[in-house]
C-alpha positions as CSV (number, residue, x, y, z in Angstrom):
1,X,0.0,0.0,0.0
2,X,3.2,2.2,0.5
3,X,3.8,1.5,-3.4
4,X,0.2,2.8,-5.1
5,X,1.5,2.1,-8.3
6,X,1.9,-1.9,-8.0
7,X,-1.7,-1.7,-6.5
8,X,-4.0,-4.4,-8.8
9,X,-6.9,-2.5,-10.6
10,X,-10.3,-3.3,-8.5
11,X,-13.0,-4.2,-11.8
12,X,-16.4,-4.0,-11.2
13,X,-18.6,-2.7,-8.3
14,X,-17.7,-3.2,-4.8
15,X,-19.8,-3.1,-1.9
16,X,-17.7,-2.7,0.8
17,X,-13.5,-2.5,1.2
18,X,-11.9,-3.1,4.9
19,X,-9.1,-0.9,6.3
20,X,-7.2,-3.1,8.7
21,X,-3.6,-1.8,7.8
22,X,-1.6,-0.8,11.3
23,X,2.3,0.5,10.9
24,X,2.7,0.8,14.7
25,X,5.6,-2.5,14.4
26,X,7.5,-0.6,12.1
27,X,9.1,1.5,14.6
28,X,10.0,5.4,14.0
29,X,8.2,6.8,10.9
30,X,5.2,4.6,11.4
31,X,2.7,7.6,11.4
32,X,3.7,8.9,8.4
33,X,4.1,5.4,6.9
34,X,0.6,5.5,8.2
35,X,-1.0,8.7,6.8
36,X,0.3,7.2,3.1
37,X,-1.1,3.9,3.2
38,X,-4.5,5.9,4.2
39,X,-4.2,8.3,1.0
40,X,-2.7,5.2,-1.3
41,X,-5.8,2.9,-0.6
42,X,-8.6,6.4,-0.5
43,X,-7.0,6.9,-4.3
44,X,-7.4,3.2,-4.7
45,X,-10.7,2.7,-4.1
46,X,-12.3,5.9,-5.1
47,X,-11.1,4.9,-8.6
48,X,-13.1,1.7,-8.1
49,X,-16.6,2.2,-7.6
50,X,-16.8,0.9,-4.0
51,X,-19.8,1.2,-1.9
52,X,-18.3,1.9,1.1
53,X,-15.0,1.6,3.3
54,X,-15.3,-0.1,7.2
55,X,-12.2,1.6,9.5
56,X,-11.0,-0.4,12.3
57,X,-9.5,1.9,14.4
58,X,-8.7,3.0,18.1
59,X,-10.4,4.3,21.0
60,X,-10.0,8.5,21.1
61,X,-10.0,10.1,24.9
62,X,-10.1,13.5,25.5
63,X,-7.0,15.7,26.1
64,X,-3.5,14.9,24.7
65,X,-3.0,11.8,22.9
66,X,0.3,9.4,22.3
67,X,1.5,8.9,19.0
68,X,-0.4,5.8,18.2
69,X,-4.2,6.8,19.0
70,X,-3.1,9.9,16.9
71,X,-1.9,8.4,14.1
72,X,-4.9,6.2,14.4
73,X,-7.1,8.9,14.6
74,X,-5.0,10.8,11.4
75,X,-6.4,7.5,9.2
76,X,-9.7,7.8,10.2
77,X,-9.4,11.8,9.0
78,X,-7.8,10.6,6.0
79,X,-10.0,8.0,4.7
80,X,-13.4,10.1,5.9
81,X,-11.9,12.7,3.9
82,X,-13.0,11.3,0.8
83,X,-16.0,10.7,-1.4
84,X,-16.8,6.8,-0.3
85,X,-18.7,6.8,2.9
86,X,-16.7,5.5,6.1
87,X,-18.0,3.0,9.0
88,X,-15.2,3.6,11.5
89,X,-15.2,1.4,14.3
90,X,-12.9,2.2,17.6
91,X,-11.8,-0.3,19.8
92,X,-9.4,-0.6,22.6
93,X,-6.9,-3.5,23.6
94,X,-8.3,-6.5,21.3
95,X,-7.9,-10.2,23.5
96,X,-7.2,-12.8,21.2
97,X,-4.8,-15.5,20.3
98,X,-2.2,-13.4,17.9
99,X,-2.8,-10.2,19.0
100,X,0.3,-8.1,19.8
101,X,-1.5,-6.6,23.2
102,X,-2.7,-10.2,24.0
103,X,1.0,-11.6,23.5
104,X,2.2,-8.5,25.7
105,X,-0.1,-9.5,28.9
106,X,0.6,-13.4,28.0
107,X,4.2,-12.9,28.2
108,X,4.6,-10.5,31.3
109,X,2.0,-13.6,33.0
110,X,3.8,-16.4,32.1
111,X,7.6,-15.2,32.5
112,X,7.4,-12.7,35.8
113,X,6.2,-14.2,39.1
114,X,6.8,-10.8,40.5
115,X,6.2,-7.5,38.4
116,X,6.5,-4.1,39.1
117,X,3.7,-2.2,38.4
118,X,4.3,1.4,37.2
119,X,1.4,4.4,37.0
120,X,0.3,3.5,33.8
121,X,-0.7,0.0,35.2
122,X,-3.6,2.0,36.6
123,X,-5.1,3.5,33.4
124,X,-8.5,2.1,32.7
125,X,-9.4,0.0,29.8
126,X,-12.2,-1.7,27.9
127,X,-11.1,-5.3,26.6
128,X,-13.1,-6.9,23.8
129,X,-12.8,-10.3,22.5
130,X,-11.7,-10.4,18.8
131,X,-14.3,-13.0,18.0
132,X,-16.7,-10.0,19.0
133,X,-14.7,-7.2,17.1
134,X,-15.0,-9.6,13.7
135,X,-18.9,-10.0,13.9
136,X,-19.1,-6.0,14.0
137,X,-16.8,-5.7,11.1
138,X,-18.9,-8.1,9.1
139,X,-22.4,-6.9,10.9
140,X,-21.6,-3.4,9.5
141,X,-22.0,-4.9,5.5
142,X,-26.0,-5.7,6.4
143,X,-26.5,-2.3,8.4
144,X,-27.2,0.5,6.7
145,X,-27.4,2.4,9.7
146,X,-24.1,2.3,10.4
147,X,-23.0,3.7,6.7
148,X,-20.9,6.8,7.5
149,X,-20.8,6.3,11.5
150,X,-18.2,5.8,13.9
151,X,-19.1,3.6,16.5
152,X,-16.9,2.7,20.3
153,X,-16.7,-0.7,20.3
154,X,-15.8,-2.8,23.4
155,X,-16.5,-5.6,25.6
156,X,-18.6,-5.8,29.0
157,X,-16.1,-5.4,31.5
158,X,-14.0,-2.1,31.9
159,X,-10.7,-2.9,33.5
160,X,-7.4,-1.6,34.3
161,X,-4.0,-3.1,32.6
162,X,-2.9,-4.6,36.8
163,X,-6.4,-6.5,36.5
164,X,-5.8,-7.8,32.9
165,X,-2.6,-9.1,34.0
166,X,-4.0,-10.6,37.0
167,X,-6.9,-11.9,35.5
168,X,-5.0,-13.8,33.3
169,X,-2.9,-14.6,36.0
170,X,-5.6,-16.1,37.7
171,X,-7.4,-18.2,34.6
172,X,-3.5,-19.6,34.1
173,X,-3.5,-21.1,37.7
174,X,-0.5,-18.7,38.2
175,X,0.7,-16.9,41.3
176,X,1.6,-13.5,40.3
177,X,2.8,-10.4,43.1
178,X,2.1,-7.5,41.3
179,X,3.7,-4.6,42.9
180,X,3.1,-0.7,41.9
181,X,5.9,1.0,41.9
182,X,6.0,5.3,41.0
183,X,10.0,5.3,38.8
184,X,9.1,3.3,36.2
185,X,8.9,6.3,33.1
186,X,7.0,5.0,29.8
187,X,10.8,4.8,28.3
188,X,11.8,2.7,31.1
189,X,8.8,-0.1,30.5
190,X,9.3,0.2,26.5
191,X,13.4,-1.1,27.6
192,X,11.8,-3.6,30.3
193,X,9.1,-5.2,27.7
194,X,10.7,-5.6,24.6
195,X,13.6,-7.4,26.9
196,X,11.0,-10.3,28.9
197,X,8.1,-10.3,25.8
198,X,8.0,-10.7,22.4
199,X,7.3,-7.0,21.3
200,X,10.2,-4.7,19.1
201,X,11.3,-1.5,21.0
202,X,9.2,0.1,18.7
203,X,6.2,-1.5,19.4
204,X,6.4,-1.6,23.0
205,X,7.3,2.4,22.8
206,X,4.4,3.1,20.8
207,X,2.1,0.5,23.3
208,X,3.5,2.0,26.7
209,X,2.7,5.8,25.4
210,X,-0.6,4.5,24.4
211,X,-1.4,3.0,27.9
212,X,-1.6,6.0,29.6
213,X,-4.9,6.7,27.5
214,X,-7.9,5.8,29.2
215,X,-9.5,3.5,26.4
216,X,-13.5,3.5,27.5
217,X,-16.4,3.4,24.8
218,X,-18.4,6.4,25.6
219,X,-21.3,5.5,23.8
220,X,-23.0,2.3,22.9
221,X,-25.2,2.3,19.9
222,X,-23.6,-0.3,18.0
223,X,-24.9,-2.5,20.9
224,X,-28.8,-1.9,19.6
225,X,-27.6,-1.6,15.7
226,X,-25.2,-5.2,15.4
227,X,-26.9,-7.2,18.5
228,X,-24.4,-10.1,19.7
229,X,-23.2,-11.5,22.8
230,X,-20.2,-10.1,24.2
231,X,-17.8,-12.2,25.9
232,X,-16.7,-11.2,29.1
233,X,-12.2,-10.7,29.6
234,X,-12.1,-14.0,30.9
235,X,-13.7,-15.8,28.4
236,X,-12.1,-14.4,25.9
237,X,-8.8,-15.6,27.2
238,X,-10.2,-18.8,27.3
239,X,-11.2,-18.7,23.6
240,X,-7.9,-17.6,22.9
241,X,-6.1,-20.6,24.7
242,X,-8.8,-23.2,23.0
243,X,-7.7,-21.4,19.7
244,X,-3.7,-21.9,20.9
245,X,-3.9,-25.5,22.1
246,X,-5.6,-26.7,18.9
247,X,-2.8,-24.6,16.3
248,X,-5.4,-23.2,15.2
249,X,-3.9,-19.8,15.0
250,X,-4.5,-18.0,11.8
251,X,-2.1,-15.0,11.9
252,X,0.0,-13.2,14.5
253,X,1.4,-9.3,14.8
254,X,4.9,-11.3,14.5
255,X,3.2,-12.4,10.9
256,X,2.5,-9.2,9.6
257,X,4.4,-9.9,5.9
258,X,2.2,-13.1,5.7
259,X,-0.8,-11.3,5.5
260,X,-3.4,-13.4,3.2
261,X,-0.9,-16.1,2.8
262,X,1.5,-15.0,-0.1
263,X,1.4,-17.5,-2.7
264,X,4.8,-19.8,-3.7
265,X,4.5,-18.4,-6.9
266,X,4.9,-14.6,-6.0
267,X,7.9,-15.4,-4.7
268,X,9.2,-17.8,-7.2
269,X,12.0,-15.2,-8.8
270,X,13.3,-15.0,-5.7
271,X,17.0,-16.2,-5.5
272,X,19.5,-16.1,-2.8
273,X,22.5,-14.1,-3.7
274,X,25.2,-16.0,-5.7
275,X,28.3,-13.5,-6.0
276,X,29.7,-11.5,-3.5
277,X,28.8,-14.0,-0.6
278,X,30.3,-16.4,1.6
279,X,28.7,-19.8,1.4
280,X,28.3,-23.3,3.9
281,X,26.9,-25.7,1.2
282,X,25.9,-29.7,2.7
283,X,24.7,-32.1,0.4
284,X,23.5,-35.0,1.8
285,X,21.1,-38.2,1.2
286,X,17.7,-38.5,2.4
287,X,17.8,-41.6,4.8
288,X,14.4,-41.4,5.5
289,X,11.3,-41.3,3.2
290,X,10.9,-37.9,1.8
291,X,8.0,-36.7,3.8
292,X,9.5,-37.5,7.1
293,X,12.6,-35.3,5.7
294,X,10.1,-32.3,4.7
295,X,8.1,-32.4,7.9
296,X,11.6,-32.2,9.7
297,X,12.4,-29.0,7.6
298,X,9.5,-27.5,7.9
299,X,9.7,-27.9,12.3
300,X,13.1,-25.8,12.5
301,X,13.1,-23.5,14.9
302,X,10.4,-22.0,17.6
303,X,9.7,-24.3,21.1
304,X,11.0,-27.2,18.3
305,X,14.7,-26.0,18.7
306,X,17.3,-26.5,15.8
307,X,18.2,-30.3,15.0
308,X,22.2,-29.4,16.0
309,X,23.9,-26.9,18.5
310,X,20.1,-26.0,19.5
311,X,22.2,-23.7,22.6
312,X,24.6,-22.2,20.2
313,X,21.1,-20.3,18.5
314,X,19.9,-19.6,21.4
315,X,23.0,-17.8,22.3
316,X,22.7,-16.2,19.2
317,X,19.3,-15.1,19.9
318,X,20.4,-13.8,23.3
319,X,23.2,-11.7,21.7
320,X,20.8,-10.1,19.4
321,X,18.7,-9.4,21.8
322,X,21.2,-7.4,23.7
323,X,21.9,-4.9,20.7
324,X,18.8,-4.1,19.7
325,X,17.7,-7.0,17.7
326,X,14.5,-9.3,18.2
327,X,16.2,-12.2,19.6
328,X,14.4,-15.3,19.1
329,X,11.4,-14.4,21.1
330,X,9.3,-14.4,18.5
331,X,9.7,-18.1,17.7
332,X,6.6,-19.5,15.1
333,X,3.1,-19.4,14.5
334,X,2.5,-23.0,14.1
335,X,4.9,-25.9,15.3
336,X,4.9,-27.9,11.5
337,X,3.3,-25.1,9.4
338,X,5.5,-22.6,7.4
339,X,3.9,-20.3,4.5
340,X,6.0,-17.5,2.6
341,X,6.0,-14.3,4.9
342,X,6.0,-16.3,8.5
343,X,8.4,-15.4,11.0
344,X,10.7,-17.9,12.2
345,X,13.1,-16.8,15.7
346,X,15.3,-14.2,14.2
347,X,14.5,-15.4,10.0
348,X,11.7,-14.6,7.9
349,X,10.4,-17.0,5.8
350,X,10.8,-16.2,1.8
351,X,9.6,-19.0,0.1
352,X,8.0,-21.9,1.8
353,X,7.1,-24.1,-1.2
354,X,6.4,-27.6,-0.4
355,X,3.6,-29.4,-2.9
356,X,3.8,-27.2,-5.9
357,X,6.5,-29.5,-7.5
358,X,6.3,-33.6,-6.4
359,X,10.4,-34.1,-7.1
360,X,11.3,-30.6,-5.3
361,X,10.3,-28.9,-2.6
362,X,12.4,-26.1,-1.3
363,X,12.3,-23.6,1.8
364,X,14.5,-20.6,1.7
365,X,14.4,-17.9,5.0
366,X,16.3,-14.6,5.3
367,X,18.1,-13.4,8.6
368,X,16.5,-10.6,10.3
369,X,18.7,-10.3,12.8
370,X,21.3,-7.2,13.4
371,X,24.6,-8.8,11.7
372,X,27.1,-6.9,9.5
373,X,25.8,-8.1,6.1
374,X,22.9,-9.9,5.1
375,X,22.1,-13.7,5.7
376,X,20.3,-16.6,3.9
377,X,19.4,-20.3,5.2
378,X,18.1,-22.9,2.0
379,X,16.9,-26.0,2.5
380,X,16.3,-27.7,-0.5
381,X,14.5,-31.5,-0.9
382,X,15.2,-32.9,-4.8
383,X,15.1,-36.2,-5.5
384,X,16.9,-38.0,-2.6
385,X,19.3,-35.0,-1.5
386,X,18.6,-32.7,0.4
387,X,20.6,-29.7,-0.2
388,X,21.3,-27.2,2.5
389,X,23.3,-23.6,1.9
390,X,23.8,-20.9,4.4
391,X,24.7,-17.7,2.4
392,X,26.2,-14.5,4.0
393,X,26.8,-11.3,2.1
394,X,29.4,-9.1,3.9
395,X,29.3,-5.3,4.6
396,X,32.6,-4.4,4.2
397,X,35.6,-5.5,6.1
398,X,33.9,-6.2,9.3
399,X,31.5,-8.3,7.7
400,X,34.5,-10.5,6.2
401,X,35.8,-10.9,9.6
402,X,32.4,-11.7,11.8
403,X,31.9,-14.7,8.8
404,X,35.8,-16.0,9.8
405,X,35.1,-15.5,13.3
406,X,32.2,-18.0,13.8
407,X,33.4,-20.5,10.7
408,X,34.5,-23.0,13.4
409,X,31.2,-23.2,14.9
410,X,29.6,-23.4,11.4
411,X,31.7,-26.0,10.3
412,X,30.6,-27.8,14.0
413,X,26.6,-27.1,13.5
414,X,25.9,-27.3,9.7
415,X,27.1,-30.9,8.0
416,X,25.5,-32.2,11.8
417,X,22.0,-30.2,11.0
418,X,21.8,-31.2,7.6
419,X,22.6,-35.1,8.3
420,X,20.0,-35.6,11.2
421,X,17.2,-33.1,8.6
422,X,18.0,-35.9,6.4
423,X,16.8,-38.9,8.7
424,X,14.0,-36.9,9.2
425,X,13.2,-37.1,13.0
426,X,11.8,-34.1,14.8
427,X,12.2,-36.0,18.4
428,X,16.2,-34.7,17.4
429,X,14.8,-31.3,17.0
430,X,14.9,-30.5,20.8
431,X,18.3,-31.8,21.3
């Protein structure tokens, strides 16, 4: 949407087009990143005959806002700006499994027996499931009512962010000691989340400066307009955990390339660099039938581990971490799914082509890690090889030196990763 000019032409009528686009994870920037996408898809649609445009957007207090409700707000301007009629809805924290303030509260939970809990801990909010915030979205296309409206959406309970955490706390069977400290500045908590969750310092700036907005639907007429049943905060944590248990996740905030599931095909041009870059190349034979091998492939990484050295990434993740980096905190959607756009610990999946071709399948992820060049990992399953290149491009003399520097612990972890991928157990996975 940054890019309006490799935008597909929309034929025919339309009745409705959904804004869901967010930039908040993009770190510095992301408002005006914002305010473009806004006027790129207005142009884009205008052109197109549709009926109307649904906004899903964020709760607006009075007084000063932080960057994010702003910038929030600065879309909905944008878009009702135009000719097309806008149904903006505004919502606070959304609970649900993949959602980046869900992940926040799951993490802090899970990982912190004891936490200190700073001023904005206090700030009211008003939770709504996400199974709730999807039936308005989709309610709005048979109410005409709501054409041109903008609506507060939010769930039955209105809470602050020390009872989300110790709600969920609570539904986890966890003992938490939540303790309120007055020091901790929004700058500080942006430092202290990104290090125990799996937010970027971005993202946790832009979510700290946003929790000291109280986020409470002031009026409730969607309520009569899209009737449902609103699930309480604790049942929507309990939807979200049936969703987690079963992998039935369908996207996360982590995922945000993989948005619609990129076809194999628009990334088929895709090559790894061939000149310029340092190379570890294994070939080895399968040992094991071919779909053992591919479901092996396809389980690197996340709570699965890597099949050699599995401490050595973890180390790595660690060190990224430490700089700046997102670590491997992020680990991956689904424990034996990959699609093109997933993330993966510290890679992001490129191509993740597995059934288009019976005699080849190949997967092919790129390093997002901070490193002083550019990194590739390629697994690739043809006939009874399986061929498996890590390729490092250099930045300058630095880079050149960082590749020599850990070339004894490649030449320990790669032959002995691509031999046990090609016996095709994941029980080695973990080891």
């Amino acid at each position: 949407m940054l890019e309006p000019e490799t935008l597909p032409e929309l034929g025919g009528d339309l009745d409705a087009a959904f804004y869901l686009l967010h930039s908040m994870g993009a770190g510095k920037g992301f408002k005006k990143r914002e305010e473009d996408c806004a006027r790129n898809f207005s142009n884009w649609v205008e052109a197109a005959r549709v009926g109307r445009v649904i906004y899903l957007g964020g709760l607006v207090p009075d007084g000063e806002l932080s960057e994010h409700l702003e910038s929030r707000e600065g879309v909905n301007r944008i878009l009702r700006s135009g000719s097309i009629p806008v149904t903006t809805l505004k919502a606070s924290i959304i609970v649900g499994s993949g959602s980046a303030s869900f992940e926040m509260i799951r993490d802090l939970s899970e990982k912190l027996p004891v936490m200190l809990t700073p001023k904005w801990t206090r700030t009211r909010c008003q939770p709504i499931a996400i199974r709730n915030v999807i039936y308005y979205l989709t309610g709005c296309l048979d109410s005409d009512e709501t054409v041109g409206g903008e609506f507060d959406i939010g769930g039955p309970d209105v809470l602050t962010y020390r009872d989300l955490l110790s709600i969920y706390a609570e539904k986890r069977g966890l003992r938490r000691f939540l303790i309120p400290v007055p020091f901790l500045t929004p700058r500080l908590s942006s430092h202290w989340l990104r290090l125990v969750t799996s937010t970027t310092m971005g993202l946790a700036k832009s979510l700290v400066e946003s929790l000291e907005n109280e986020t409470v639907c002031r009026e409730e007429r969607i309520k009569k307009l899209i009737p449902q049943r609103l699930l309480s905060y604790e049942e929507a944590i309990e939807t979200a955990f049936a969703r987690i248990a079963q992998n039935r996740v369908p996207s996360s905030w982590i995922d945000s390339l993989a948005s619609g599931r990129l076809s194999p095909d628009f990334f088929r041009s895709i090559k790894v660099p061939e000149h310029g870059v340092l190379c570890d190349r294994q070939v080895v034979p399968l040992t094991a039938d071919r779909e053992k091998v591919l479901a092996a492939v396809w389980s690197v990484g996340g709570k699965n581990g890597w099949p050699s050295m599995n401490w050595a990434w973890k180390v790595r993740g660690a060190m990224d971490s430490l700089v700046g980096g997102i670590g491997t905190r992020r680990g991956r959607r689904h424990p034996s799914e990959l699609y093109s756009g997933d993330a993966l610990d510290f890679w992001r999946v490129l191509l993740a082509d597995r059934e288009s071709d019976p005699k080849s399948a190949r997967l092919i992820l790129s390093a997002e890690m901070k490193a002083p060049g550019e990194a590739w990992l390629d697994f690739e399953i043809t006939g009874d090889e399986l061929i498996q290149t890590a390729t490092f491009r250099p930045r300058g003399l630095f880079g050149r030196l960082y590749w020599y520097a850990i070339l004894p612990l490649h030449l320990m972890l790669f032959p002995k990763m691509a031999e046990r991928l090609a016996a095709g157990f994941p029980k080695v996975l973990k080891s």
